[in-house]
LUMBA-677387 format. One record per residue (C-alpha): chain; residue in three letters; x, y, z. Coordinates in nm, 3 decimals. Each point is the difference from the previous one (the first is absolute). Example, Ala and Ser with C-alpha at 12.3 -4.5 7.8 and 13.67 -1.06 7.14 Angstrom:
2
SITE  ch   aa        u        v        w
SITE   A  Ala    1.230   -0.450    0.780
SITE   A  Ser    0.137    0.344   -0.066
REM end
This chain:
355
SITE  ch   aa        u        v        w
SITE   A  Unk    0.000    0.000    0.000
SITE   A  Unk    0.145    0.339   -0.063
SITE   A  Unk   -0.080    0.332    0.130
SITE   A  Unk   -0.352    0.212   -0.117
SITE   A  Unk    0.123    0.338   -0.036
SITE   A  Unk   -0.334    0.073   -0.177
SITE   A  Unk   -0.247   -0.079    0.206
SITE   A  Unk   -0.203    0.262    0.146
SITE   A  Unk    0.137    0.133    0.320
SITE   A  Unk   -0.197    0.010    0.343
SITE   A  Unk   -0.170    0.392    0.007
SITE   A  Unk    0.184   -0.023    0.396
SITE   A  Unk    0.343    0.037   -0.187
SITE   A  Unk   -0.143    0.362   -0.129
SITE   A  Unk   -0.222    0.084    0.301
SITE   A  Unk    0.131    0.377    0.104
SITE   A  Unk   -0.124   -0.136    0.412
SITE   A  Unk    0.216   -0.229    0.221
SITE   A  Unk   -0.227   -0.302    0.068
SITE   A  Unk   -0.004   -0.225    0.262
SITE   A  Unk    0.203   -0.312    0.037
SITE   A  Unk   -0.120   -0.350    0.095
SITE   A  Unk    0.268   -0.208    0.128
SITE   A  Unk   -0.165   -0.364    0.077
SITE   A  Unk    0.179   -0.218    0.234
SITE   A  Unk    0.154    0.095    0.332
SITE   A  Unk    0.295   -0.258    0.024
SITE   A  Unk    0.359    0.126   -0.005
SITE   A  Unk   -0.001    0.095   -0.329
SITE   A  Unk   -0.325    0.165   -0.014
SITE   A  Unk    0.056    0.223    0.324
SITE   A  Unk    0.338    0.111   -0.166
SITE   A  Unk   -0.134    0.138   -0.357
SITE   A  Unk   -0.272    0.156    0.199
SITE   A  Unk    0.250    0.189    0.240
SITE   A  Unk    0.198    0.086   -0.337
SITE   A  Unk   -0.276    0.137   -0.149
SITE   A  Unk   -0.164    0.221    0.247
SITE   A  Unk    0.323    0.128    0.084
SITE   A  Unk   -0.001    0.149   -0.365
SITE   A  Unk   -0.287    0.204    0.139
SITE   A  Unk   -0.222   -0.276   -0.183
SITE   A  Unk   -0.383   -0.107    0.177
SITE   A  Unk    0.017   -0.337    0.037
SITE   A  Unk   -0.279   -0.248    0.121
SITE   A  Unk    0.202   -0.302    0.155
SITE   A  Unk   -0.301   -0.307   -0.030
SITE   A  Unk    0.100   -0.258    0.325
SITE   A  Unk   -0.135   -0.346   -0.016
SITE   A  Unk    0.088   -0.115    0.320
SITE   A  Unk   -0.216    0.181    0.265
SITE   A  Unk    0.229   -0.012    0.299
SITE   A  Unk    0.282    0.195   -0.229
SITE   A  Unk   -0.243    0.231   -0.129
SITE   A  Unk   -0.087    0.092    0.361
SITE   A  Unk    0.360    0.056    0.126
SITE   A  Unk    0.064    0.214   -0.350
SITE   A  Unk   -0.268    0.220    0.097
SITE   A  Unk    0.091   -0.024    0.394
SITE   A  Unk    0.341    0.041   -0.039
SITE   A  Unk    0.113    0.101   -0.384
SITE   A  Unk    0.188   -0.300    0.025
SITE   A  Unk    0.002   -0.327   -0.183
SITE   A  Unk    0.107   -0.224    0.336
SITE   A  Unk   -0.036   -0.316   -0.208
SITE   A  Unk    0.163    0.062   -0.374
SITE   A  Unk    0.213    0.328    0.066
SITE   A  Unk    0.066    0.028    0.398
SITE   A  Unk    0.174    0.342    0.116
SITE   A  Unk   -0.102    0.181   -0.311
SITE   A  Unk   -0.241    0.329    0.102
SITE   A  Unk   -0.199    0.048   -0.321
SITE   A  Unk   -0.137    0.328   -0.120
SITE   A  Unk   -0.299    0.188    0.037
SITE   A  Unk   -0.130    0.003   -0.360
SITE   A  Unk   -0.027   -0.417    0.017
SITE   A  Unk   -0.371   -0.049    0.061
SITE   A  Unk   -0.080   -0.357    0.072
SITE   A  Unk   -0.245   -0.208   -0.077
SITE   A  Unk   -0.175   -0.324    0.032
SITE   A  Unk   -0.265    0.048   -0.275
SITE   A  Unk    0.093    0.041   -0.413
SITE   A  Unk   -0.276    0.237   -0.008
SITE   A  Unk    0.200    0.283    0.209
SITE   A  Unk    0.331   -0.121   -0.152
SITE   A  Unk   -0.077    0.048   -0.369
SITE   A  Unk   -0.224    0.293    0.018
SITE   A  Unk    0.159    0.267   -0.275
SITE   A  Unk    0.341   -0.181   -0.052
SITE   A  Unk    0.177    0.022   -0.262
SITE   A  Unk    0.257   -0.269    0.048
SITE   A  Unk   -0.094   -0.340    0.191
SITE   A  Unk    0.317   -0.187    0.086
SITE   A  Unk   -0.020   -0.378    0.088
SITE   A  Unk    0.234   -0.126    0.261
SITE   A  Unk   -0.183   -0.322    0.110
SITE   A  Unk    0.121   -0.365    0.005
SITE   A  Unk   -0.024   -0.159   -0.356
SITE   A  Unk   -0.225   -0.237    0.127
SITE   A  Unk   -0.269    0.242    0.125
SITE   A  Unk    0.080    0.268   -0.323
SITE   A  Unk   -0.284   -0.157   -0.233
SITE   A  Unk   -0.308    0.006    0.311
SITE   A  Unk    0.107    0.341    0.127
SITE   A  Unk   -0.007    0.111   -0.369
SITE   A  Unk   -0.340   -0.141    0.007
SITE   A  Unk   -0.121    0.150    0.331
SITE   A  Unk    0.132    0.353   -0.048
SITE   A  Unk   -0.159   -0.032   -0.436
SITE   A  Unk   -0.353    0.196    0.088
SITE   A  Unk    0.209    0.272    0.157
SITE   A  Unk    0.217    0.066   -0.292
SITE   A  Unk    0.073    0.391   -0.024
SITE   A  Unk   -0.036    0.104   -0.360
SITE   A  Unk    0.320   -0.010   -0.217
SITE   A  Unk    0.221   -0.043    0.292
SITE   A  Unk    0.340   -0.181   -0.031
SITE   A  Unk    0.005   -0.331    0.088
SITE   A  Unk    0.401   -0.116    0.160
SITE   A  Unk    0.139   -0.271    0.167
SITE   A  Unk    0.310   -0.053    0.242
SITE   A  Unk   -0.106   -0.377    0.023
SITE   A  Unk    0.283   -0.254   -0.041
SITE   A  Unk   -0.113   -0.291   -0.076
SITE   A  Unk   -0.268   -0.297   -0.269
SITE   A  Unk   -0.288   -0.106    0.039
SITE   A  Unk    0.026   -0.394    0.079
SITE   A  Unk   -0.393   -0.120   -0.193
SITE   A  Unk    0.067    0.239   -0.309
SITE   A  Unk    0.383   -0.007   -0.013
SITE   A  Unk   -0.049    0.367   -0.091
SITE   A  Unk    0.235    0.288    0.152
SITE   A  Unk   -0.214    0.324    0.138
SITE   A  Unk   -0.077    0.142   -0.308
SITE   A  Unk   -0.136   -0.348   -0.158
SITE   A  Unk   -0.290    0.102    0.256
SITE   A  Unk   -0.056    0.286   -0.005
SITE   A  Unk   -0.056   -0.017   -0.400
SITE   A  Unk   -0.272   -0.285    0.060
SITE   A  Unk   -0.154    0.217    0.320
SITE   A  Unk    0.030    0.385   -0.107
SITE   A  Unk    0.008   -0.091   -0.374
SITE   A  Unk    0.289    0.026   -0.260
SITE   A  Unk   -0.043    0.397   -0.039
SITE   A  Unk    0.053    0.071    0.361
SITE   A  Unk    0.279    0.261    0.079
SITE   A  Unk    0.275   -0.242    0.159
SITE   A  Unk    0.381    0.002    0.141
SITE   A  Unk    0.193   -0.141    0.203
SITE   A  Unk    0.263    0.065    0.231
SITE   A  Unk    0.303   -0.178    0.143
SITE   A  Unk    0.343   -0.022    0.067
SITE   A  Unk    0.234   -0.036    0.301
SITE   A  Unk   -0.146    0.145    0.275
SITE   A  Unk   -0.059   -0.135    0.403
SITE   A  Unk   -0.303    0.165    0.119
SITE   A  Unk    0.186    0.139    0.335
SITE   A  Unk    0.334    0.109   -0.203
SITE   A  Unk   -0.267    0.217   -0.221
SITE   A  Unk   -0.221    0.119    0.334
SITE   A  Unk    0.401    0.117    0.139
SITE   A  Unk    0.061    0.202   -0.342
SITE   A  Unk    0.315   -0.263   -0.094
SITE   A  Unk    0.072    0.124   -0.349
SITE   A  Unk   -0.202   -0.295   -0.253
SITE   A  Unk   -0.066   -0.023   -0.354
SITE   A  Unk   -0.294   -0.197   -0.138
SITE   A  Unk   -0.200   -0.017   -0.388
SITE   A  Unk   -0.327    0.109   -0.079
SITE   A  Unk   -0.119   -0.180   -0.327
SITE   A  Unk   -0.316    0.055   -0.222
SITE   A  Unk   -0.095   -0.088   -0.375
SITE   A  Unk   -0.099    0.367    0.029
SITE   A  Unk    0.288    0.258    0.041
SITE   A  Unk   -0.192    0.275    0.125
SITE   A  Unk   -0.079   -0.250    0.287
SITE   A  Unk    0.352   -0.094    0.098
SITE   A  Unk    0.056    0.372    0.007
SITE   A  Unk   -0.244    0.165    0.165
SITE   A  Unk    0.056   -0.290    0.271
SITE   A  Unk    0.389    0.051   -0.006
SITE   A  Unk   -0.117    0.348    0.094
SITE   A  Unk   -0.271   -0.109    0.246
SITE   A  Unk    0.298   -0.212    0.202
SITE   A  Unk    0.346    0.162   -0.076
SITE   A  Unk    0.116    0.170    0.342
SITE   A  Unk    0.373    0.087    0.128
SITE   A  Unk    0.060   -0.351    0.124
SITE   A  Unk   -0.198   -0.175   -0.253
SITE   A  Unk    0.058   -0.007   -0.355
SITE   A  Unk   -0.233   -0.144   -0.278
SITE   A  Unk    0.088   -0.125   -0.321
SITE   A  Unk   -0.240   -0.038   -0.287
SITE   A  Unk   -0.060   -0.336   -0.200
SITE   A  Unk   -0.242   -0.110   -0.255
SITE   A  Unk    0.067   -0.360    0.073
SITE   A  Unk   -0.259   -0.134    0.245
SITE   A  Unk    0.011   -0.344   -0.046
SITE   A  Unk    0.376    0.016    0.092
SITE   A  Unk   -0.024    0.199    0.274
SITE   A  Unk   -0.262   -0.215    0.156
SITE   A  Unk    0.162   -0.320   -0.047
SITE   A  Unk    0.320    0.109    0.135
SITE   A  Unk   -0.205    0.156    0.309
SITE   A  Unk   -0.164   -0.394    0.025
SITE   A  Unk    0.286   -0.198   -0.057
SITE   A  Unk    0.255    0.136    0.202
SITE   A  Unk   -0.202   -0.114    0.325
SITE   A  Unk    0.049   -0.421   -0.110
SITE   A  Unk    0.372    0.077   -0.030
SITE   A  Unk    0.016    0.210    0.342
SITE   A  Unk   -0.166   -0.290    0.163
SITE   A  Unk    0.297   -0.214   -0.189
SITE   A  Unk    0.264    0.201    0.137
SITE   A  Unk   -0.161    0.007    0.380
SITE   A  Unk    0.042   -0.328   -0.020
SITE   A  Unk    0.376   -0.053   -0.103
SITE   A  Unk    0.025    0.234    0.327
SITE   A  Unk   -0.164   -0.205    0.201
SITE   A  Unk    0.181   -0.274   -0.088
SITE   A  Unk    0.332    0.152    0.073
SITE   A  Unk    0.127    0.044   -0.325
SITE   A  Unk    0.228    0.291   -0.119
SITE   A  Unk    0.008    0.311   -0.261
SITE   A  Unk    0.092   -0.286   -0.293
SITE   A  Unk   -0.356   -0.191   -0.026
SITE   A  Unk   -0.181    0.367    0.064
SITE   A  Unk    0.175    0.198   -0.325
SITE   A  Unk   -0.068   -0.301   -0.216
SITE   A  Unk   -0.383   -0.049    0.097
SITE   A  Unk   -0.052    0.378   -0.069
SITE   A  Unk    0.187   -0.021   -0.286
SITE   A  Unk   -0.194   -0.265   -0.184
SITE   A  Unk   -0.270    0.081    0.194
SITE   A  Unk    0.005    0.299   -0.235
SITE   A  Unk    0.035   -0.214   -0.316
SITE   A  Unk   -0.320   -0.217    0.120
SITE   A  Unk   -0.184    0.387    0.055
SITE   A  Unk    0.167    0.061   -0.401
SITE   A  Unk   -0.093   -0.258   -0.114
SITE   A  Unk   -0.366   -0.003    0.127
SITE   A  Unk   -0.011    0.351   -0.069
SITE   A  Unk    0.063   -0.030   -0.393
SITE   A  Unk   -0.223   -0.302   -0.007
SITE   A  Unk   -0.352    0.293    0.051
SITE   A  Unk    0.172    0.280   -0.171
SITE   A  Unk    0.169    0.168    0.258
SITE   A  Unk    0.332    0.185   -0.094
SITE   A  Unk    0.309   -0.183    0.124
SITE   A  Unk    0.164    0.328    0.122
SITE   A  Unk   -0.273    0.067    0.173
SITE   A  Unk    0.119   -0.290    0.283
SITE   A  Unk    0.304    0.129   -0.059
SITE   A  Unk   -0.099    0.345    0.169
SITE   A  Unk   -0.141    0.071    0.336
SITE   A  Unk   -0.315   -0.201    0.028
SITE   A  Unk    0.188   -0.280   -0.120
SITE   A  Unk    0.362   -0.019    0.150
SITE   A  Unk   -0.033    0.271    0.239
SITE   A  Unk   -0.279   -0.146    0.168
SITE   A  Unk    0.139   -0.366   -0.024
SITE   A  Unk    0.323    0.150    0.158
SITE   A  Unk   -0.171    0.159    0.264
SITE   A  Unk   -0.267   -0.302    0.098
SITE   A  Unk    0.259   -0.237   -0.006
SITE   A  Unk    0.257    0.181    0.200
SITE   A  Unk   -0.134    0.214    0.249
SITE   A  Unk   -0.176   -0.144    0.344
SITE   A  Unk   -0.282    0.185   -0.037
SITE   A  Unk   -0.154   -0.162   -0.275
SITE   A  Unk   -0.259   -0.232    0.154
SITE   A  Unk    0.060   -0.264   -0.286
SITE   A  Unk    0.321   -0.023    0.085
SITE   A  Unk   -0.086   -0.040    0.333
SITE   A  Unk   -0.217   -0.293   -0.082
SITE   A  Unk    0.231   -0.177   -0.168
SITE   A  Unk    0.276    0.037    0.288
SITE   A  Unk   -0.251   -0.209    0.218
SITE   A  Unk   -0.103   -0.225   -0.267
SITE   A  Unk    0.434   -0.042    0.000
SITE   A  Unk   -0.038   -0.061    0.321
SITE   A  Unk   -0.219   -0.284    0.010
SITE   A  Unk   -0.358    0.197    0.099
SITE   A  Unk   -0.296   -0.100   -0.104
SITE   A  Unk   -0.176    0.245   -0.294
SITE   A  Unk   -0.311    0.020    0.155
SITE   A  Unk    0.157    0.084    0.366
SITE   A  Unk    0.212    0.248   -0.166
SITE   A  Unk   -0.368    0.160   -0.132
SITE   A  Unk   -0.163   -0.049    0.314
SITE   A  Unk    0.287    0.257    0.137
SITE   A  Unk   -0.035    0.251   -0.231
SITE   A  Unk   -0.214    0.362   -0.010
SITE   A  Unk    0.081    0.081   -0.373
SITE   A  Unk    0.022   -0.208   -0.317
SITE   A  Unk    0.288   -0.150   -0.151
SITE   A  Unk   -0.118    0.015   -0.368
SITE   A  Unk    0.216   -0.243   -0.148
SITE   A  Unk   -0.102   -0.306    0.207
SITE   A  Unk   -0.375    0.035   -0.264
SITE   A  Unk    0.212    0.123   -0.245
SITE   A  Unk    0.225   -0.274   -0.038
SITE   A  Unk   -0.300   -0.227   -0.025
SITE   A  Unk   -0.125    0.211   -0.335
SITE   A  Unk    0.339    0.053   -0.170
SITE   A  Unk    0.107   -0.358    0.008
SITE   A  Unk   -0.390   -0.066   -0.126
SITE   A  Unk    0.023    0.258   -0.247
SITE   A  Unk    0.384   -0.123   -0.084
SITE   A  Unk   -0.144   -0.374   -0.075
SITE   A  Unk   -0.280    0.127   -0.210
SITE   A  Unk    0.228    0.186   -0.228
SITE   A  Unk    0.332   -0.219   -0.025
SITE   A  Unk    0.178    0.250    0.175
SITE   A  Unk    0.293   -0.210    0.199
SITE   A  Unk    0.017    0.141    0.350
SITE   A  Unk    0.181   -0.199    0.186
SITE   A  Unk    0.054    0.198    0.308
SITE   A  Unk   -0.339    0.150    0.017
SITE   A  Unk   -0.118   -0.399    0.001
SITE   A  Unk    0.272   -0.102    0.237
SITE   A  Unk   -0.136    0.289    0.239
SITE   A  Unk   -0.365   -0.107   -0.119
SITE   A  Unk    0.041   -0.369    0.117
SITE   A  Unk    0.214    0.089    0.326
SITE   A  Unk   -0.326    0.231    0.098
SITE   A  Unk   -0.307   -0.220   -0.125
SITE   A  Unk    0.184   -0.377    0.020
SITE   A  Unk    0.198   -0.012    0.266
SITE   A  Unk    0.334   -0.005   -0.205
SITE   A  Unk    0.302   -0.014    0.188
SITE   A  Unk    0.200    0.306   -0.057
SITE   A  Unk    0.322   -0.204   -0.033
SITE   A  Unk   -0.152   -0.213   -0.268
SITE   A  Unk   -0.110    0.242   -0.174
SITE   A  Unk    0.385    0.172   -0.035
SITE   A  Unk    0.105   -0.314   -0.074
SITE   A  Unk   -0.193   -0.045   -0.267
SITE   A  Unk    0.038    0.400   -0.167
SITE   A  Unk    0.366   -0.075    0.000
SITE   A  Unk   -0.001   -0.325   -0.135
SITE   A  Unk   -0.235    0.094   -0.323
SITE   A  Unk    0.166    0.004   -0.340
SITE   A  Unk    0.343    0.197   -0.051
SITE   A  Unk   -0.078    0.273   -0.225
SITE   A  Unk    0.205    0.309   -0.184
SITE   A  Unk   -0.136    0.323    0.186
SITE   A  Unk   -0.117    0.198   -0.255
SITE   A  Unk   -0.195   -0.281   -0.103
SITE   A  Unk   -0.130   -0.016    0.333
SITE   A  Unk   -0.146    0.331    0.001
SITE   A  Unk   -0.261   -0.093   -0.216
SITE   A  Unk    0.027   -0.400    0.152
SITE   A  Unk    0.060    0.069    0.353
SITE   A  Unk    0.227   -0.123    0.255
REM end
């Protein structure tokens, strides 16, 4: 698919009056583009699924579950209902767990605010359609709706501190990706501009499975050798997968490919990468679940690529080593063993072949 630079731009791109923004999701994530946004002087509507957090935002202007110790500011308004959230905006940005994207979608549909933008800062596929965010919003908003998509390299906390970050916007329309590079840019975060979607999306999915992969080398007391080759042909699997539905190779070259793979496989905050140190470890998945208050995306998203993988001849084999190490019980040993003794191959080769 390649970018629509003709099609018809939302009338919100030319609107002379600030509108409204609807960020919905309160998780780390969520909390943090909200704060970024109102402290551009933006009006934000923050929509809060979980009661209890909704009633210490408004208590305390604090996100105690997702975003402890960070004082929000006064133009967040938050709210339980979609009604009050989407009232007038002219951007709605999704930051909900993949799993729940299509039925919030659904739920929040009657409310739609005319020509608003539609964006999401969801990482991750959908596991009964095999389709990244976009895939559903097409079949629930409809193939002309105004969509982007942003992502990138970027901790939720490290953002909510001001830590200097880069991250991509991408639409099929370029006025989009601009007036959303616009929307976002600030002094400690800068946007880029993309037209490539699909590529951005996927690397934003993918880069979860092989953060999971990496936890678990940690776990299991390996060292810095095993880590810099799974990310590195982790990135040829993401290539690979990535050229397959039409996405451009460079794309997962840039910072929602590599940077974010770098960063979720590296740094300890990355709650896939904390899953995978206990799975390493010898914990059970579902106790390691059981423990947690956000979602590690690429436990369900490791599940759809290696479907998605198998239904396209795509070979993957560390997405299904991680797959089968999650869903059936494969030793993590076993499953090294068996990635290092597949067929010797001539590395160039290999980057369209795989380890």
């Amino acid at each position: 698919m390649t970018a629509n630079q003709n099609h018809n731009p939302s009338p919100i791109l030319a609107s002379p009056e600030p509108k409204p923004i609807a960020v919905i999701g309160a998780g780390g994530w969520g909390t943090t583009l909200a704060q970024l946004l109102a402290e551009k002087g933006k009006d934000v509507r923050l929509w809060v699924r979980e009661p209890l957090v909704c009633e210490g935002l408004r208590r305390d202007r604090i996100n105690h579950t997702f975003l402890p110790g960070i004082r929000l500011s006064p133009r967040i308004t938050f709210t339980q209902e979609f009604p009050a959230a989407l009232n007038g905006a002219g951007l709605v940005l999704m930051v909900v767990p993949s799993h729940g994207f299509r039925q919030v979608l659904r739920d929040l549909k009657p409310h739609w605010p005319p020509g608003a933008v539609l964006a999401s800062a969801t990482k991750g596929m959908e596991i009964d359609s095999l389709l990244t965010m976009e895939g559903v919003v097409r079949e629930e908003m409809g193939a002309e709706a105004p969509y982007a998509v942003l992502a990138g390299p970027s901790f939720a906390r490290e953002v909510a501190q001001k830590q200097p970050t880069a991250v991509t916007v991408a639409s099929r329309q370029r006025e989009i990706a601009h007036f959303l590079q616009r929307v976002f840019s600030a002094p400690y975060f800068r946007v880029y501009t993309s037209h490539d979607v699909t590529g951005l999306e996927l690397g934003g999915a993918l880069k979860n499975t092989f953060a999971i992969g990496t936890g678990i080398l940690s776990g299991m007391g390996l060292g810095d050798n095993p880590r810099a080759a799974l990310i590195t042909r982790g990135l040829a699997e993401m290539v690979r997968l990535g050229a397959r539905l039409g996405a451009n190779p460079m794309t997962l070259t840039g910072l929602a490919g590599l940077g974010d793979l770098i960063l979720t496989c590296t740094g300890s905050q990355s709650r896939n990468f904390q899953v995978g140190v206990k799975l390493g470890q010898g914990v059970p998945l579902d106790q390691i679940l059981a423990g947690m208050a956000m979602v590690a995306e690429g436990v369900k998203t490791s599940r759809a690529v290696s479907l998605l993988a198998a239904r396209l001849g795509v070979e993957m084999p560390l997405v299904t080593a991680t797959y089968k190490i999650l869903y059936e019980n494969l030793a993590p040993k076993e499953a090294i063993k068996k990635l290092m003794a597949r067929e010797l191959k001539d590395e160039m080769e290999a980057m369209t072949e795989t380890w």
